[in-house]
C-alpha positions as a Markdown table, in Angstrom:
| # | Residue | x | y | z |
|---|---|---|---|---|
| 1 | Unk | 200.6 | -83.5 | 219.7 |
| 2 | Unk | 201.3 | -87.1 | 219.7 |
| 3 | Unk | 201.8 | -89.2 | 216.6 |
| 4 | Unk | 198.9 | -90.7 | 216.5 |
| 5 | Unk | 196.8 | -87.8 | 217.0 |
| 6 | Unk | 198.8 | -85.6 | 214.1 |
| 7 | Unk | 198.5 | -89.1 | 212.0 |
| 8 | Unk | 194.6 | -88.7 | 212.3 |
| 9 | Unk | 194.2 | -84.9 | 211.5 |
| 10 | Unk | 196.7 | -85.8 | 208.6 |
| 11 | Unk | 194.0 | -87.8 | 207.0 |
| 12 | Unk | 191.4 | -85.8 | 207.7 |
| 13 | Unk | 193.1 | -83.1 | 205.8 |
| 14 | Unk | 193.4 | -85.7 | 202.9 |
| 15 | Unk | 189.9 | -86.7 | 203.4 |
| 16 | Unk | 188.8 | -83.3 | 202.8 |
| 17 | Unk | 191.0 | -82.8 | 199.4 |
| 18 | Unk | 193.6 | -80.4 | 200.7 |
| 19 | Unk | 197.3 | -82.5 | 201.5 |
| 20 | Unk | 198.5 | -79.5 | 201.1 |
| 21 | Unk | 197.9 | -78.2 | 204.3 |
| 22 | Unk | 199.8 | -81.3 | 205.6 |
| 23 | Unk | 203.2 | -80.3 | 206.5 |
| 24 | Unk | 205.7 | -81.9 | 204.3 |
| 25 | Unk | 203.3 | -83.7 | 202.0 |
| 26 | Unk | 204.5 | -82.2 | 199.1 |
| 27 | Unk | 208.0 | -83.6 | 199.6 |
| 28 | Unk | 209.8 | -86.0 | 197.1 |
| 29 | Unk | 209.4 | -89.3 | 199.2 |
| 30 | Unk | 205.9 | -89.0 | 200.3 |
| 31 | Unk | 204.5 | -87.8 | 196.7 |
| 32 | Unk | 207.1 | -90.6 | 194.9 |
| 33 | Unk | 205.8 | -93.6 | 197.9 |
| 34 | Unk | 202.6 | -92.5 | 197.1 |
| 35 | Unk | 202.6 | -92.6 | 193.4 |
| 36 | Unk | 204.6 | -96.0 | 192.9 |
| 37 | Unk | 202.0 | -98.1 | 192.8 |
| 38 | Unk | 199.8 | -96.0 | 190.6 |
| 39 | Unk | 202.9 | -96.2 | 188.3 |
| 40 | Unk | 203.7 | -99.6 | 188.3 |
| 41 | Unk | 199.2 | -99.7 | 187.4 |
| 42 | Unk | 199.6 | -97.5 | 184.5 |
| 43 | Unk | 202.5 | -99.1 | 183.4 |
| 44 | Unk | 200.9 | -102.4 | 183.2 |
| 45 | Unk | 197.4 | -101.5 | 181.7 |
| 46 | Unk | 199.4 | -99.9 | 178.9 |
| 47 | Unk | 201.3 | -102.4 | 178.6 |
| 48 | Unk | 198.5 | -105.2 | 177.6 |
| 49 | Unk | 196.2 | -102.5 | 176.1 |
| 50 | Unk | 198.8 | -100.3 | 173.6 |
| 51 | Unk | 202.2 | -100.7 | 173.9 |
| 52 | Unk | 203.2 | -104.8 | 174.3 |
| 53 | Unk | 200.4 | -106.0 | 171.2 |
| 54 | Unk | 200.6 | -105.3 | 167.6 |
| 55 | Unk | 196.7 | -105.2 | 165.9 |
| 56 | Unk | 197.9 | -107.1 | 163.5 |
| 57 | Unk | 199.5 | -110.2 | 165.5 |
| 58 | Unk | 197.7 | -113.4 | 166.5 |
| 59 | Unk | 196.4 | -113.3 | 170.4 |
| 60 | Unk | 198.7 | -115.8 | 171.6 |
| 61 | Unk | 201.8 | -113.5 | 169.8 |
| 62 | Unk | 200.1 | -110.8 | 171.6 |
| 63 | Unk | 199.9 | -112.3 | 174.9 |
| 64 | Unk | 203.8 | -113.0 | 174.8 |
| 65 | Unk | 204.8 | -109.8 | 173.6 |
| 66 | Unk | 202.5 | -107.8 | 176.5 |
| 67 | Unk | 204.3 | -110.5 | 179.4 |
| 68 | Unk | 207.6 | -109.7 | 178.2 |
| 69 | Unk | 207.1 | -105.9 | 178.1 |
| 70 | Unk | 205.6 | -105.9 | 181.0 |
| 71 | Unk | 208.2 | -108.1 | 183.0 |
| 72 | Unk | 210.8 | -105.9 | 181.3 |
| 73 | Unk | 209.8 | -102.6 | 183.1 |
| 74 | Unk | 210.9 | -104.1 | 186.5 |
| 75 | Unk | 214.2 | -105.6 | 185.0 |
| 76 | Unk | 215.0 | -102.9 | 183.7 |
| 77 | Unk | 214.2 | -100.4 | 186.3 |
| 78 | Unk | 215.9 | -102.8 | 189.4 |
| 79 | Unk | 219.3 | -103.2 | 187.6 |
| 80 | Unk | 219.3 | -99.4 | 186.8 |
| 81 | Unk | 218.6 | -99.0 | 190.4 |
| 82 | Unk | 221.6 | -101.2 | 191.5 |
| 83 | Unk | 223.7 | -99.8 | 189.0 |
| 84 | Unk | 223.6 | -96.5 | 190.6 |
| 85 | Unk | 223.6 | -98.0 | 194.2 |
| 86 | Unk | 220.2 | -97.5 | 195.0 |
| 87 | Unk | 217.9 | -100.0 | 197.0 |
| 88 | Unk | 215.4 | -101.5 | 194.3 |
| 89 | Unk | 212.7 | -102.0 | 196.8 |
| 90 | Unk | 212.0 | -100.3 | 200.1 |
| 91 | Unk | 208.8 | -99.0 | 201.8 |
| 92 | Unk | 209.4 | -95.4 | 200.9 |
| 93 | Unk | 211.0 | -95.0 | 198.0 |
| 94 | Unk | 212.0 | -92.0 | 195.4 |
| 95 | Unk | 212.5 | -91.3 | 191.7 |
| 96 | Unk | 214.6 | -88.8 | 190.2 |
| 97 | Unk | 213.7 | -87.5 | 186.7 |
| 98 | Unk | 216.3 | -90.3 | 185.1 |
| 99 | Unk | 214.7 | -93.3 | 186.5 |
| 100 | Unk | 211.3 | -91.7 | 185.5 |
| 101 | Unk | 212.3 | -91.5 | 182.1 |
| 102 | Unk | 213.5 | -94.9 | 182.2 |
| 103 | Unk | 210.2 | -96.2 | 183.3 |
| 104 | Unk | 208.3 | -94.6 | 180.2 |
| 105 | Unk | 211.1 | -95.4 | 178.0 |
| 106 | Unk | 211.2 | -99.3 | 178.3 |
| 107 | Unk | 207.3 | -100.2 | 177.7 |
| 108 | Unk | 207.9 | -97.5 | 174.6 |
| 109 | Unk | 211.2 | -99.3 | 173.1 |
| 110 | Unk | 209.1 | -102.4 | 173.2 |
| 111 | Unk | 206.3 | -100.9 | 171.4 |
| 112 | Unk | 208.8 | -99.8 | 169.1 |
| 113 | Unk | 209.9 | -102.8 | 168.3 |
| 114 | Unk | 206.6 | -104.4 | 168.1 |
| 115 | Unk | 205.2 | -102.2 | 165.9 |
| 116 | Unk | 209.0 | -102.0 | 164.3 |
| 117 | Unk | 208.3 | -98.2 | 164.2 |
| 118 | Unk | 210.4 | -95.2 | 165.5 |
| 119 | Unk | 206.9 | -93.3 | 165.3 |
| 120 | Unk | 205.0 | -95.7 | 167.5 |
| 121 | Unk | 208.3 | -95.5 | 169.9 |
| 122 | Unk | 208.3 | -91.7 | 170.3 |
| 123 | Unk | 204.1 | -91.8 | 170.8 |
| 124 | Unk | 204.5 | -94.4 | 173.8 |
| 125 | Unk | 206.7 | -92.9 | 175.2 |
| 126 | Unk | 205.2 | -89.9 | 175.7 |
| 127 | Unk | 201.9 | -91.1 | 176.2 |
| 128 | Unk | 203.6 | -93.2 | 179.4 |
| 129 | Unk | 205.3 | -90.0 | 180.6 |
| 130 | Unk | 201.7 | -88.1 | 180.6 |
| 131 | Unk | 199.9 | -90.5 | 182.7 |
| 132 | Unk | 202.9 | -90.8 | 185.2 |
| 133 | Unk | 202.1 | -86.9 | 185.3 |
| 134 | Unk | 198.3 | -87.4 | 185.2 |
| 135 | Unk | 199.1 | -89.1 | 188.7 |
| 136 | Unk | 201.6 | -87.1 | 190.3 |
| 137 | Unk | 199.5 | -84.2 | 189.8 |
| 138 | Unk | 196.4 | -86.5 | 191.2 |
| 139 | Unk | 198.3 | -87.0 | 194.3 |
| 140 | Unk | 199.5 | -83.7 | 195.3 |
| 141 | Unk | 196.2 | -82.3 | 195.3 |
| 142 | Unk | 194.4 | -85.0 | 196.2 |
| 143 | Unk | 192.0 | -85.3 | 192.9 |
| 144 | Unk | 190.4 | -88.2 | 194.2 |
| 145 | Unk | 189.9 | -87.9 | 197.7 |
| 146 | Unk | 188.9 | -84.1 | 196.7 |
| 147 | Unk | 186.3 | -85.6 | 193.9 |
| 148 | Unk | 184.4 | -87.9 | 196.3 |
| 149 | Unk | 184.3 | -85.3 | 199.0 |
| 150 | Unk | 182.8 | -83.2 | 196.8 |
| 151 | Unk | 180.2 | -85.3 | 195.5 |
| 152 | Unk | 179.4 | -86.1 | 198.7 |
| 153 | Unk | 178.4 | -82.7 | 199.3 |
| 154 | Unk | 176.3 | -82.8 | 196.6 |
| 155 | Unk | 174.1 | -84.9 | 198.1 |
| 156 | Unk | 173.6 | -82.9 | 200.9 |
| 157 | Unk | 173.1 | -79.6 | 198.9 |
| 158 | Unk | 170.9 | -81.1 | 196.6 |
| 159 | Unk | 167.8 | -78.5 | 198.4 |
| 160 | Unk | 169.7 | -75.6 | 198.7 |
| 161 | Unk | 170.2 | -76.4 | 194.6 |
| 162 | Unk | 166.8 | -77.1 | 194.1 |
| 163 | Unk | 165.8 | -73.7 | 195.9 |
| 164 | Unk | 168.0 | -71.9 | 193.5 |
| 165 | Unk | 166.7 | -73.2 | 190.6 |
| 166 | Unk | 163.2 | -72.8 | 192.0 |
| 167 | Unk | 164.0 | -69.5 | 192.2 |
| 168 | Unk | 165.5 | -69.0 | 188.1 |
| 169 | Unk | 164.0 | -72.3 | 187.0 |
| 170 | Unk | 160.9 | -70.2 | 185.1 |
| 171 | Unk | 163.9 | -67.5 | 183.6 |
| 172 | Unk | 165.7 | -70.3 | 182.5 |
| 173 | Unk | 163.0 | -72.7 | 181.1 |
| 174 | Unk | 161.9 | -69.6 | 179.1 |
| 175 | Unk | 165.2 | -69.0 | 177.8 |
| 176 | Unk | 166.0 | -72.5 | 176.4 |
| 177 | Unk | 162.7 | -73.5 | 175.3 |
| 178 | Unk | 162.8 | -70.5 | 173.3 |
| 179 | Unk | 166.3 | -71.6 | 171.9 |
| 180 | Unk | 165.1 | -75.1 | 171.6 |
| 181 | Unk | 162.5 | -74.4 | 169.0 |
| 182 | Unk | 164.9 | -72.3 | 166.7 |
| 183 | Unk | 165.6 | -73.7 | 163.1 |
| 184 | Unk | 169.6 | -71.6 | 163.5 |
| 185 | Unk | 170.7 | -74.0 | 166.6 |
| 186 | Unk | 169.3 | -77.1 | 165.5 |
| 187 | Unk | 171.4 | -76.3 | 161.7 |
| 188 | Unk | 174.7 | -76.0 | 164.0 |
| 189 | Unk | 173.8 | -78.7 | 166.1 |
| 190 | Unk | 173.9 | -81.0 | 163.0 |
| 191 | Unk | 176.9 | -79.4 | 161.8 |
| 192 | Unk | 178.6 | -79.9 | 165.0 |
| 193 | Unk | 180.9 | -82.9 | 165.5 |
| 194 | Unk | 181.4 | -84.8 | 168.5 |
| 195 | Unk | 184.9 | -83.6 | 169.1 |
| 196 | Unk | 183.7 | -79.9 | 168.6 |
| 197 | Unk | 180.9 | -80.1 | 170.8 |
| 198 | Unk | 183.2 | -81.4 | 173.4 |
| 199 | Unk | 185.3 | -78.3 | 172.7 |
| 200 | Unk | 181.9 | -76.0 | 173.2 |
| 201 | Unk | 181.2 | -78.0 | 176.2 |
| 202 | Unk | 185.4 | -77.1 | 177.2 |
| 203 | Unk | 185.1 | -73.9 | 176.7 |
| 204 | Unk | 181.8 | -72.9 | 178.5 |
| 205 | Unk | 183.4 | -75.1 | 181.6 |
| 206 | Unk | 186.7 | -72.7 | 181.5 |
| 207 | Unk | 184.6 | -69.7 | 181.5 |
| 208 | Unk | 182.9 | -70.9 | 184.0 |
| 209 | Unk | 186.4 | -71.9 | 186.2 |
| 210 | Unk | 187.6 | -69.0 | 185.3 |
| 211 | Unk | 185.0 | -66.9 | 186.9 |
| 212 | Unk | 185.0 | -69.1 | 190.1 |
| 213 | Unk | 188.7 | -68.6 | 190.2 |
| 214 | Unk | 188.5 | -65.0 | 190.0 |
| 215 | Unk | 185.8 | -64.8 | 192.9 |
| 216 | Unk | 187.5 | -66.9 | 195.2 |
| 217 | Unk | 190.5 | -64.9 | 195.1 |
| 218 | Unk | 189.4 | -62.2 | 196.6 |
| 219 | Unk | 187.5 | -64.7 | 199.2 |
| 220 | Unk | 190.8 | -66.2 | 200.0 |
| 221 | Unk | 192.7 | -63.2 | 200.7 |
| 222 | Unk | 190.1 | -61.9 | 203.2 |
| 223 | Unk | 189.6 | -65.0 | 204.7 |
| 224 | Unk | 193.5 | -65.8 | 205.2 |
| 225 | Unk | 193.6 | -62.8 | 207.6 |
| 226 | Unk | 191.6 | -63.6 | 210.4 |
| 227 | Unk | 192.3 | -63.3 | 213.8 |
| 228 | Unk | 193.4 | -66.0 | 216.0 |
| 229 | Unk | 189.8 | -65.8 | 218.3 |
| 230 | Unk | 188.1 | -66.5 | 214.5 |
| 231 | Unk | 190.5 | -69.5 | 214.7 |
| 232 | Unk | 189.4 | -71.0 | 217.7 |
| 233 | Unk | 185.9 | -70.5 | 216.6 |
| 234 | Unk | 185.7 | -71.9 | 213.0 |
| 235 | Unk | 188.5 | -74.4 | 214.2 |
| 236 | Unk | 184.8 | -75.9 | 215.4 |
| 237 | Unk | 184.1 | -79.0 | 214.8 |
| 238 | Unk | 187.2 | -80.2 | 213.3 |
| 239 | Unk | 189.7 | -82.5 | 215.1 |
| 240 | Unk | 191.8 | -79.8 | 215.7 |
| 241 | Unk | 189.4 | -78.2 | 218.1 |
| 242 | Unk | 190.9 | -79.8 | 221.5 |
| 243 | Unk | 194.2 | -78.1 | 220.8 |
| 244 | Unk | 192.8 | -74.9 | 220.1 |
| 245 | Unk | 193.2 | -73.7 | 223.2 |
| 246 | Unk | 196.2 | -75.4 | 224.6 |
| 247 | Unk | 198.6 | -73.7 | 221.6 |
| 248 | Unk | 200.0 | -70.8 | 221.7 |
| 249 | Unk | 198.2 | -68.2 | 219.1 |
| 250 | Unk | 199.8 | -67.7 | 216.0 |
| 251 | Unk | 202.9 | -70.1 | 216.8 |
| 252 | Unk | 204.1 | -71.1 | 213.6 |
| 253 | Unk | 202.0 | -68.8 | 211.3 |
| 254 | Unk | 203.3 | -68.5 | 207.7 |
| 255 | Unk | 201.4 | -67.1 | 204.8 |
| 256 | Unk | 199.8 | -69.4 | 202.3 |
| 257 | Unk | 202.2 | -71.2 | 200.0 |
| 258 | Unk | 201.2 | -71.0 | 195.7 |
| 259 | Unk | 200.3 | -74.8 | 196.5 |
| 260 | Unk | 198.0 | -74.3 | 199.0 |
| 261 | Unk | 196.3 | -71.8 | 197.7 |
| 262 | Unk | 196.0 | -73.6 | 194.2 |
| 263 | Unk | 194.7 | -76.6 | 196.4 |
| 264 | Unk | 192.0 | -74.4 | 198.5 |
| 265 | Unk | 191.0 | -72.6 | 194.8 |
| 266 | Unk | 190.9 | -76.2 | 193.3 |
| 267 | Unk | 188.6 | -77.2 | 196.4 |
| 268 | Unk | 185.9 | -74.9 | 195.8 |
| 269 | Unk | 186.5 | -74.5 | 191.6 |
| 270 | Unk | 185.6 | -78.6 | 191.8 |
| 271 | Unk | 182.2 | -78.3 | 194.4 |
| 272 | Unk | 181.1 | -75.7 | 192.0 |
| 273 | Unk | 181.6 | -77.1 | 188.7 |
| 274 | Unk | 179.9 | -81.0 | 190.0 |
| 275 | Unk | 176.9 | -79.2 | 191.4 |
| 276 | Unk | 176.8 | -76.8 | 188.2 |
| 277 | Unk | 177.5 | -80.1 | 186.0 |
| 278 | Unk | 174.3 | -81.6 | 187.7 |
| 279 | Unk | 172.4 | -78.8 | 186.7 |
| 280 | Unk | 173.4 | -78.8 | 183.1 |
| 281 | Unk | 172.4 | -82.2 | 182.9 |
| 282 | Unk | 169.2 | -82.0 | 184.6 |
| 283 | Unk | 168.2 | -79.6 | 182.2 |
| 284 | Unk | 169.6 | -81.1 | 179.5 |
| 285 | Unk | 167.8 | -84.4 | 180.3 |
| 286 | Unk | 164.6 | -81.8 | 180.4 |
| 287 | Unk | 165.0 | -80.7 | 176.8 |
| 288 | Unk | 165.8 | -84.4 | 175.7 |
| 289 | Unk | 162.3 | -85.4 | 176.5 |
| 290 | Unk | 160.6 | -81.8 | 175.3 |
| 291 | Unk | 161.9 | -82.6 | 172.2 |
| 292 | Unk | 160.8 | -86.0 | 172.1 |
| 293 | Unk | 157.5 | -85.6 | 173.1 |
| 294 | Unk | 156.9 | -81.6 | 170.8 |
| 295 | Unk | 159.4 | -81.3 | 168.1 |
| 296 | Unk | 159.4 | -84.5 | 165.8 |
| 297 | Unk | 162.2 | -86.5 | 163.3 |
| 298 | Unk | 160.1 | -84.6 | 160.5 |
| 299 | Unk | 160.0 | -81.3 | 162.2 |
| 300 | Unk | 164.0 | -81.8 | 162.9 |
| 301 | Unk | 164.3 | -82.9 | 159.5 |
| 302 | Unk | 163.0 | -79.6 | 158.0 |
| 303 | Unk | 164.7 | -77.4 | 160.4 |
| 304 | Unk | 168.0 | -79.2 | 159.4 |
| 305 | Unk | 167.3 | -79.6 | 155.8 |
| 306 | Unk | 168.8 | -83.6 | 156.0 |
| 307 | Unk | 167.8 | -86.4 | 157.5 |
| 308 | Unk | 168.3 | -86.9 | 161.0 |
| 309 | Unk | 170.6 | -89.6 | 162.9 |
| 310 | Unk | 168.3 | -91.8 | 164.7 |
| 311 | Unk | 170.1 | -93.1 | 168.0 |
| 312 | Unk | 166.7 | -94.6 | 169.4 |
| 313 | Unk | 163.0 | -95.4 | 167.6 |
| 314 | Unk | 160.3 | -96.3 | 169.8 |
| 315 | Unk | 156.6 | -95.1 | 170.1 |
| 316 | Unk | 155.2 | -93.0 | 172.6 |
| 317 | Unk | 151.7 | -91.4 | 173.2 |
| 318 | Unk | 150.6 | -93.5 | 169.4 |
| 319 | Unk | 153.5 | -92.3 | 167.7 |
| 320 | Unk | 156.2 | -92.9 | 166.7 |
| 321 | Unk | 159.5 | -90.8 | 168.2 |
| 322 | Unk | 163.0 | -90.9 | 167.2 |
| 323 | Unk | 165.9 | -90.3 | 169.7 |
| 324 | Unk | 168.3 | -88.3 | 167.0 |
| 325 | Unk | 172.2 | -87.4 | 167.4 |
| 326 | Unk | 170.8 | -83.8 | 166.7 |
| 327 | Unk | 168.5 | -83.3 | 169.5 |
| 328 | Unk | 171.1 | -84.9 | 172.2 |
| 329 | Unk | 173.7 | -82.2 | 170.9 |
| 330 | Unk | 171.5 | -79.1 | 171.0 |
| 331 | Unk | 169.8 | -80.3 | 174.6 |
| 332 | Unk | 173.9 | -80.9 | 175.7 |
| 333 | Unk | 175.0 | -76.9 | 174.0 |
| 334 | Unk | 171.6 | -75.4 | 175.9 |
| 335 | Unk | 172.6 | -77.7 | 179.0 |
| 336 | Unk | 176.0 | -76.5 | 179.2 |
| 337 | Unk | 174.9 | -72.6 | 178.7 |
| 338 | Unk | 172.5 | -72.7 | 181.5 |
| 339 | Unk | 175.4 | -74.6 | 183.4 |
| 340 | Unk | 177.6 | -71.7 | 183.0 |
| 341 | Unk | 174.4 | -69.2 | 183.9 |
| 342 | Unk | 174.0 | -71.2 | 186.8 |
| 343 | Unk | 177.9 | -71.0 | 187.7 |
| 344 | Unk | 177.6 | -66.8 | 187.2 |
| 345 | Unk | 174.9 | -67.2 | 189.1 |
| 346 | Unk | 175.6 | -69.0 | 192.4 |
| 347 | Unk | 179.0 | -67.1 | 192.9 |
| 348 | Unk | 178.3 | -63.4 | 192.0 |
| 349 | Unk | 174.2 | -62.7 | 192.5 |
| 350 | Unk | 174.3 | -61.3 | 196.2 |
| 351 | Unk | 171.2 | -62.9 | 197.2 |
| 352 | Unk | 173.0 | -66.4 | 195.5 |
| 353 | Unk | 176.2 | -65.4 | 198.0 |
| 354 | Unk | 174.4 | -64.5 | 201.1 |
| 355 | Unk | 172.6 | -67.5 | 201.4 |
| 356 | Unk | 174.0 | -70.5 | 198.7 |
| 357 | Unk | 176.3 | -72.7 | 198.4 |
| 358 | Unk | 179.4 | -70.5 | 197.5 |
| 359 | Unk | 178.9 | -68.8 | 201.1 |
| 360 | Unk | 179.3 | -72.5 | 202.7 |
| 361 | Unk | 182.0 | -73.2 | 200.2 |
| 362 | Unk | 183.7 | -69.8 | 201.7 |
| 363 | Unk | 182.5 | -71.2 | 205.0 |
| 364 | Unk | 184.4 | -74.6 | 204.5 |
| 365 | Unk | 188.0 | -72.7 | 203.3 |
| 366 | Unk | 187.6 | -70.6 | 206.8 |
| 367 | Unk | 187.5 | -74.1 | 208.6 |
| 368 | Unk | 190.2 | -75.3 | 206.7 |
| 369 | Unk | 192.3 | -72.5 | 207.3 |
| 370 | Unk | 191.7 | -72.9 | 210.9 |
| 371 | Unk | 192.5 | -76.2 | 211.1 |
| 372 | Unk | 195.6 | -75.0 | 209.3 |
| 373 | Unk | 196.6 | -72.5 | 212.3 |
| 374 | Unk | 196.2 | -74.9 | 214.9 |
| 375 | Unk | 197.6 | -77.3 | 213.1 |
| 376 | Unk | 200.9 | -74.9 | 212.7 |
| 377 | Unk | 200.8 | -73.7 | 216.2 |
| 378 | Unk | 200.9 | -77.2 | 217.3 |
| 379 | Unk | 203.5 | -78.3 | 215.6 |
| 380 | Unk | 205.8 | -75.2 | 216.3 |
| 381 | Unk | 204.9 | -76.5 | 219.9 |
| 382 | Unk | 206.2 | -79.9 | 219.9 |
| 383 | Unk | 209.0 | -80.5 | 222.1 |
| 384 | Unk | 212.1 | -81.4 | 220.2 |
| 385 | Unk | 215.2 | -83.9 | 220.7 |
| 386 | Unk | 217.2 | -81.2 | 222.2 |
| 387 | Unk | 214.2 | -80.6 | 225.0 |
């Protein structure tokens, strides 16, 4: 396997959201090469947003203060580097948990000192130390690329969706119309706040994880045994397939590290939550404009007991019709239930399994791990210096 050729099915790895099949990808250099940039980002939008202005300063004071925080971090962080006889600057570069810390602490001191407030200090700085972890856990399982991958799918499983739903679409419409039209959900949709219907929303999405997790699981473990003519066979497709059979079988076969099964698991949990997310919201969307066009501001209004938040007025059919805060939040709480039911659904109804998307999603992980045995073989197979 020449470089070039191990280069491409590198990125096509990436490109699929799982680096961690990449051998070595999880090393210091390539995650800290990787995430410099995203630091240096961070740092900077930080910077001009929170940490270099004070509220209460003029825009011009404002402006100064951000440029010399900002042009501080880089100071700072290049004569630490020299001082412990490190080169500043070089293509691939690496961080130990000292010069991390130094890179939250200097935008924070400043913000300290701006704000003149030990508090503010001590909240900067750990705000800058959580997104520099935000990204290094982005990178290592490749959020992004994994994200858009994903959503690409979407598209193309947008009719095996819609044939699942045509199939519990009537079950489900009878469930939350029913809901929709009871005085008890519309009381706790007006009681609810926006941060605690975020944390219904949270907690119906875990459930939901967590019962993808669980599944897959088991999936995994059966799938991670196959034999090496399944290799060859799923390996199908994928750039891996011209050295499929020039490798010797099993050459370099390990068992699944905690990372890369945590990447595979966080493969699928992500495909099933986006497509389970665009159900939610197609039926929340639905019970948006059933309540705008059969339960009026009056009708909410005596449900409730108070008057209603009106987000939108505008008449429709000769009448009036009032967008409320209420009816979003009930149609999001009856969205995000049917999105779980959906989730329960699609990974543990047989006919769902069989025939749905979890059974391509358990389809794509046996490709993967394929690729991954080839992959392996391959490189156990490459001559070294000695040869």
């Amino acid at each position: 396997m020449d470089p070039d050729t191990r280069a491409a099915i590198e990125r096509w790895f990436v490109r699929r959201g799982v680096p961690q099949l990449v051998e070595g990808y999880g090393s210091e250099t390539r995650l800290d090469t990787r995430a410099a940039p995203l630091i240096v980002g961070w740092l900077l939008l930080g910077t001009v947003l929170f940490w270099g202005v004070n509220a209460g300063w003029s825009e011009p004071a404002n402006m100064a203060a951000a440029l010399v925080t900002a042009l501080a971090v880089p100071v700072v962080f290049v004569a630490v580097r020299r001082l412990r006889r490190r080169p500043p600057i070089s293509r691939t570069i690496t961080f130990d948990v000292l010069e991390i810390g130094i890179l939250a602490a200097t935008p924070a001191v400043a913000s300290g000192l701006i704000e003149w407030s030990a508090r503010e200090l001590v909240i900067a700085f750990l705000n800058a130390l959580l997104g520099i972890g935000a990204i290094y856990v982005v990178i290592l399982f490749g959020l992004g690329e994994l994200a858009f991958w994903a959503l690409g799918r979407l598209r193309s499983q947008a009719a095996g969706i819609a044939g699942l739903l045509a199939t519990t679409l009537p079950i489900l419409l009878i469930l939350v119309a029913f809901l929709l039209f009871a005085a008890e959900i519309w009381e706790a949709g007006h009681a609810l706040s926006g941060g605690e219907l975020l944390a219904v929303i949270g907690l119906l999405i875990a459930i939901g994880a967590l019962l993808v997790v669980t599944t897959f699981r088991a999936e995994l473990t059966r799938v991670a045994g196959m034999e090496w003519t399944d290799v060859v066979h799923h390996a199908a497709g994928t750039p891996l397939e011209p050295l499929a059979p020039t490798v010797r079988p099993n050459a370099g076969a390990r068992p699944l590290g905690w990372l890369e099964r945590l990447n595979l698991t966080a493969l699928v949990l992500l495909n099933q939550l986006i497509q389970s997310a665009f159900v939610a919201l197609l039926i929340t969307a639905f019970l948006v404009v059933l309540g705008l066009i059969a339960i009026p501001a009056g009708v909410q209004e005596g449900w409730i007991g108070e008057a209603v938040t009106t987000v939108v007025r505008f008449e429709l059919l000769g009448e009036e019709r009032r967008l409320s805060s209420e009816l979003l939040r009930v149609s999001a709480l009856l969205g995000g239930i049917v999105g779980l039911y959906f989730t329960g659904l699609a990974i543990t109804d047989a006919a769902a399994q069989r025939s749905g998307e979890f059974r391509r999603a358990v389809a794509d992980v046996h490709q993967l791990l394929a690729a991954r045995a080839v992959y392996r073989a391959a490189l156990a197979d490459a001559p070294t210096e000695e040869d």
